[in-house]
N, C-alpha and C positions, 0 to 999 in steps of 0.2 A: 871644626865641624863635628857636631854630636854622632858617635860611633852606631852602627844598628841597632844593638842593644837598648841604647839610651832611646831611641826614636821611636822601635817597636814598644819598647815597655809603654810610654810615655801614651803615645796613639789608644793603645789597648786600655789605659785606665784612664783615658779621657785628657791627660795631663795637666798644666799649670795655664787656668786663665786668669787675667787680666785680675780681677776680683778675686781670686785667691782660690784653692783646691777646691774642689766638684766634694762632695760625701764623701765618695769611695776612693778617691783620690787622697782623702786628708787621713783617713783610716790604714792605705797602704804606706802612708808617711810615717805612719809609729812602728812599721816593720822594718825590721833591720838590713837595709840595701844591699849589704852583700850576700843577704840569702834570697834576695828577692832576685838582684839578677845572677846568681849562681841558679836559680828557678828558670830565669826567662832563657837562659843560654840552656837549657837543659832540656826544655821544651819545644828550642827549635830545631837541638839535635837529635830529638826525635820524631821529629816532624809532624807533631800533632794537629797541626791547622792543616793539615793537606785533608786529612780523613774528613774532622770536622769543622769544614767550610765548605759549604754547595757554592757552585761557580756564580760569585756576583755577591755572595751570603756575605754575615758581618761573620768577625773572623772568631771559629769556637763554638756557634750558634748552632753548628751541624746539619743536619740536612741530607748531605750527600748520598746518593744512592750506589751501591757498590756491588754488583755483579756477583755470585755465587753459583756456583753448582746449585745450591739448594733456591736460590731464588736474590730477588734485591733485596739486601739488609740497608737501610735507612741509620746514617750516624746519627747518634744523640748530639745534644747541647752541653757543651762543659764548663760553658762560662760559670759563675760563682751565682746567676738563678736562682734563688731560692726555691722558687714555686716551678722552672722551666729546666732546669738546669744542676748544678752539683751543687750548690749553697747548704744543703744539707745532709750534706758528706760532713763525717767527720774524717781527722786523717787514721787513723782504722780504717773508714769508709773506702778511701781514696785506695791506700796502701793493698787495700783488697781486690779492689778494680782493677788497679793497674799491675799486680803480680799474681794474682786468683781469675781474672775473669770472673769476678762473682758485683752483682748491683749492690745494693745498698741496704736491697731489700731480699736479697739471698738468693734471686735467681741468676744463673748463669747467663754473661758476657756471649754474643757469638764471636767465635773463634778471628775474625776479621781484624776486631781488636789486638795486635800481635803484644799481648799477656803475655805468651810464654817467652818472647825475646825482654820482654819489660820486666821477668820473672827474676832477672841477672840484677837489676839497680841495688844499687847499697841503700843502707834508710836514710841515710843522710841526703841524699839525691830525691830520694821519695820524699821527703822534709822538704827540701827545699823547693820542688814540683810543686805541693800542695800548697805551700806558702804563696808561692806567686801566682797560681790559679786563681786564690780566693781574694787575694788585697791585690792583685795585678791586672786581672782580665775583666773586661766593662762585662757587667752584668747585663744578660739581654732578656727579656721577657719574650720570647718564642719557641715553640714545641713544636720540634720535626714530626712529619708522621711517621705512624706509629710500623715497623716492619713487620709484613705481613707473609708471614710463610704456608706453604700446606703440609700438612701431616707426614711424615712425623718431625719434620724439623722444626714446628713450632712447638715442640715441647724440650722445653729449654733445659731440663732433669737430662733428656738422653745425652746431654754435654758431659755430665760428668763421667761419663764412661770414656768418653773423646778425651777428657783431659788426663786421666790418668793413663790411657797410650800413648798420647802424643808426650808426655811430659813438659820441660820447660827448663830454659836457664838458672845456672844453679847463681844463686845468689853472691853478690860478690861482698867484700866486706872491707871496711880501714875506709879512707877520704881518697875519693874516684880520682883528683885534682892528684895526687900524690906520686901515681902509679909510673913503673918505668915506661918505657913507649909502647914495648909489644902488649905489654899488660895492660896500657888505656888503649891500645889501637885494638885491641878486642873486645876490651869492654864497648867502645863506639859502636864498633862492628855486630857484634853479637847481641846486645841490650838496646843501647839508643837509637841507632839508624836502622838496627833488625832489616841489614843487607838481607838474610837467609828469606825473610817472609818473601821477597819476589825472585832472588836468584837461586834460591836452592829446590829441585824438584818435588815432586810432593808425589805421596802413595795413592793408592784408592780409596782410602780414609778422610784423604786429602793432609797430611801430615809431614812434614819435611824431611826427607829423607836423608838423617844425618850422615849417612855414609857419603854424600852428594851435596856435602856444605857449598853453597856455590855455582855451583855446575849448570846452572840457566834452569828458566822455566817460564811458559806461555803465562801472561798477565793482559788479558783483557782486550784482544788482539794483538798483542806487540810480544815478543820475546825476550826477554831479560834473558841477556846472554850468561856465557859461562865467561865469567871471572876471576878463575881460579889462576894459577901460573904455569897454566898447560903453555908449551911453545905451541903447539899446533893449535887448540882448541879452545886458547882462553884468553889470557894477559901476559903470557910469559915474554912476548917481545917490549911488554913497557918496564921503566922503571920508576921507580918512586916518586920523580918531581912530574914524570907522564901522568901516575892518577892521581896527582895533590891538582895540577893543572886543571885537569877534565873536573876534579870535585868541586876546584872553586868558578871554574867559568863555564863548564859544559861542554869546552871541545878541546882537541889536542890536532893541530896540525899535522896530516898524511895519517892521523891513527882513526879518531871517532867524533863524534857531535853528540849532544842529548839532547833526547825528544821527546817527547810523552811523557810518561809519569817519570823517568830518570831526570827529564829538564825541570818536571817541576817539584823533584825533590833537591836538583842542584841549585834552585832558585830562592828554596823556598827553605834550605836547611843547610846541604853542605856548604854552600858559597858565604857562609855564615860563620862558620868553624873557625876557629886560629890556625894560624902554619902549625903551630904543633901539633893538632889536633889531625888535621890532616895529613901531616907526615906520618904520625902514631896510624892513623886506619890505612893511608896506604902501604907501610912496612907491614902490618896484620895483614891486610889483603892476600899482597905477594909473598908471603910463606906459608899460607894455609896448603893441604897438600892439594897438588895438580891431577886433573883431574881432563882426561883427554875429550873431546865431545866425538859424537855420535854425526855429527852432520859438517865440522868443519874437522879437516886435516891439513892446515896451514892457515900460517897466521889470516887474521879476516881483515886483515889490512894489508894484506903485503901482495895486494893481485891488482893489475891492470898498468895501462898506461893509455898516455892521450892519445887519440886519438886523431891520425895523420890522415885527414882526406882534402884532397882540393876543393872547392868552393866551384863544383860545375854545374851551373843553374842550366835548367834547359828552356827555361823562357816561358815556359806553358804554366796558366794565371791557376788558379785554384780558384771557386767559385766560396765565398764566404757563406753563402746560402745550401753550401752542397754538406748533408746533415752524414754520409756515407762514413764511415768507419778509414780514418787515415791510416796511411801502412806506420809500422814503429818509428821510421826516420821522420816523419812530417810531423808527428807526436812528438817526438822529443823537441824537432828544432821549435814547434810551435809553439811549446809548453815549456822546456829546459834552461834552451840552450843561451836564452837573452841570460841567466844569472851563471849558472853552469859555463859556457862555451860550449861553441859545437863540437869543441874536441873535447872537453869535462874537466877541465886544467880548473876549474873557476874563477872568482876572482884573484887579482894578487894580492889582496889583503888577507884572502878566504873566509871573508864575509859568506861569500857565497861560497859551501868549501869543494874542492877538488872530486871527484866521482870516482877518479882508480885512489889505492891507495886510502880506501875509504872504508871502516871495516862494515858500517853498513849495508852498502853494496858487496863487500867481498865475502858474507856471511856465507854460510851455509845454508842459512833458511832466510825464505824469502817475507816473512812476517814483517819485521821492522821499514823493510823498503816498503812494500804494499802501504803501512800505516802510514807511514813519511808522506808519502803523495797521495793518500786520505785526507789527513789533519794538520799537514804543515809540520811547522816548529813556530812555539812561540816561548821563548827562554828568555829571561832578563836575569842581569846580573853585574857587579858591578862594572866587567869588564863589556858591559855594553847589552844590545836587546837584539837577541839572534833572533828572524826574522822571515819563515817564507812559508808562502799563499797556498791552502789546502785545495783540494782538486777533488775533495769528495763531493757531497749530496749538500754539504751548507758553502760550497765554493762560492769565493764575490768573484772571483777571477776565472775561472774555465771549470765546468762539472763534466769530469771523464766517465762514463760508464765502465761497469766491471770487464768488458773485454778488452775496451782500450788502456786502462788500469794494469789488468796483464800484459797486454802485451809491451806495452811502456817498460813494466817491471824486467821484463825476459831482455829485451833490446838492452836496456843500461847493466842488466848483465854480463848479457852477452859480449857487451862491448867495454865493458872497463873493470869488471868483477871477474866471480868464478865460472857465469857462465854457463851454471848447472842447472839455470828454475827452467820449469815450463811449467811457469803458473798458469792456470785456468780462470777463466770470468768465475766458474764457481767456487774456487777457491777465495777470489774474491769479496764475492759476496757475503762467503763465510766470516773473511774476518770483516767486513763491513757491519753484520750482526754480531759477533761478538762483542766490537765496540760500541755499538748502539744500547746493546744491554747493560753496559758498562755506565 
């Protein structure tokens, strides 16, 4: 069975029909295969189709709209477009984008683009990126709209004051492939998968705060925890086959699950990786220095237990027509507890996975729960397609309003976590618009 590599590459340049290679399929045929998929393995460990691909879009074509402080920046097109797209990039051109932030035509990249982690790649990676862009990826003929910002963020000059504070990964050098494992698990870490751009906090600049490599930060309603190998406050109670597991399937038994933008980078990139690849970022990971949080002081997995109540119905019917705000226990059993259990053990396969012992619920901040039972999960990989039904505004299953949202959130706290939210409807609602604008 043809490996991802081969199948993605193949898809994206049309591949081999019946009648013989497509144009652009016969043109990438005179490029030398091993730099083509040393390109396509390079591009999906940096996970360039998550940016540029709006949800449903062809994959590269861009589109996506992405939430800012300053307003929705719109991703470009990077297929090999001539007239829509990068086709007329040279790789100068390319090499500039992608470690400058700078177009083609000299104006300034928004900073969204994570340039300064792509600042780290050696040229031989950037060689072999550009190679498979232009002879790999189907050329698409459409142009995203154009991002429209208000003053002064649409003058794209005041970047350059932005990039010379914030700086940027120093350049790495020799053949990336070569490296010992702390040395590629950083290059992964730091350059291609540019962990820092969602888990490392950011100034009033908005600029990562490198003393805080790591250390969480709110993304778009959800919170990208802190990862560092704090025992209290991070990763310190996993070890190394715990985040190779979580990178390649998205969950790790009694620790975490990935959801949101984590599942669809582990779907769509790390789940992708070699074991080596993965051993190398999570050995990098767990020696970066630890770094205690602000809102968790004990592991975010290591709270709760099931939940021992007898099964005492009292006989009295519930009207399906009664529209009344249920208390937290009829919310959960109505909504939970068929996947969950009414005690939160979940399933025994944990398909559906357990609720103590869950660092989700055992966070310190109540963000990632809220979002959970907003927008589901929907994760695929090869270990399978992790699966459960959102409860916000586009629910096909049950639409909870912001109070019952809270209070759902505080109950499964209270009862299998730390215990500590007393989230509000407007709270809420807040992160309901955060990700909307998202």
């Amino acid at each position: 069975m043809p490996d991802f590599k081969t199948v993605f590459w193949s898809f994206l340049i049309g591949g081999t029909v019946l009648g013989g290679l497509s144009g652009h399929a016969a043109r990438a045929a005179d490029v030398d295969q091993d730099v083509m998929n040393r390109g396509a393995y390079l591009a999906t460990a940096a996970d360039c189709i998550a940016c540029h691909t709006k949800p449903g879009g062809t994959p590269f074509a861009g589109g996506l709209k992405i939430a800012t402080p300053m307003g929705d920046i719109i991703s470009t097109n990077i297929t090999p477009d001539a007239d829509h797209g990068i086709g007329k990039y040279s790789e100068h051109d390319f090499e500039q984008a992608l470690r400058r932030g700078k177009r083609r035509d000299g104006e300034n990249l928004y900073p969204v683009m994570p340039y300064v982690s792509y600042a780290g790649m050696t040229d031989q990676d950037i060689h072999a990126l550009y190679v498979w862009f232009m002879n790999g990826v189907k050329p698409v003929a459409e142009t995203p709209p154009a991002t429209q910002l208000s003053f002064p963020s649409n003058i794209r000059l005041t970047l350059s004051g932005w990039n010379m504070l914030a700086g940027s990964e120093k350049q790495e050098t020799g053949d990336s492939a070569t490296y010992d494992k702390l040395r590629r698990g950083k290059y992964l870490a730091t350059a291609l998968e540019h962990c820092g751009t969602c888990h490392t906090p950011r100034n009033v600049m908005l600029m990562e705060k490198s003393d805080e490599f790591l250390a969480g930060s709110p993304v778009a309603g959800w919170y990208a925890p802190n990862i560092t190998p704090s025992k209290t406050g991070g990763i310190g109670d996993w070890n190394e086959d715990d985040v190779v597991q979580y990178l390649r399937t998205g969950r790790v038994k009694g620790k975490s699950q990935a959801a949101g933008p984590m599942g669809e980078a582990v779907e769509h990139s790390t789940s992708h990786l070699t074991d080596a690849d993965l051993h190398a970022l999570a050995a990098f990971v767990l020696q970066v220095k630890p770094i205690d949080d602000t809102a968790d002081h004990q592991p975010r997995d290591a709270f709760g237990k099931a939940n021992d109540i007898p099964d005492l119905r009292s006989g009295e019917l519930t009207r399906i027509d009664n529209l009344s705000h249920k208390n937290p226990e009829n919310l959960f059993d109505a909504n939970c507890s068929a996947c969950h259990g009414q005690n939160g053990a979940g399933t025994a396969d944990q398909y559906a996975p357990s609720l103590y012992r869950n660092s989700v619920v055992g966070a310190g901040r109540p963000d990632n729960l809220i979002m959970t039972i907003l927008t589901g999960v929907n994760r695929k990989t090869a270990d399978g397609h992790a699966s459960m039904p959102a409860f916000g505004s586009t629910s096909d299953v049950q639409r909870l309003d912001d109070e019952e949202v809270a209070s759902l959130v505080n109950y499964v706290s209270r009862t299998f976590g730390s215990g500590t939210y007393q989230v509000t409807a407007d709270q809420v609602a807040q992160v309901r618009k955060e990700h909307t604008q998202h």
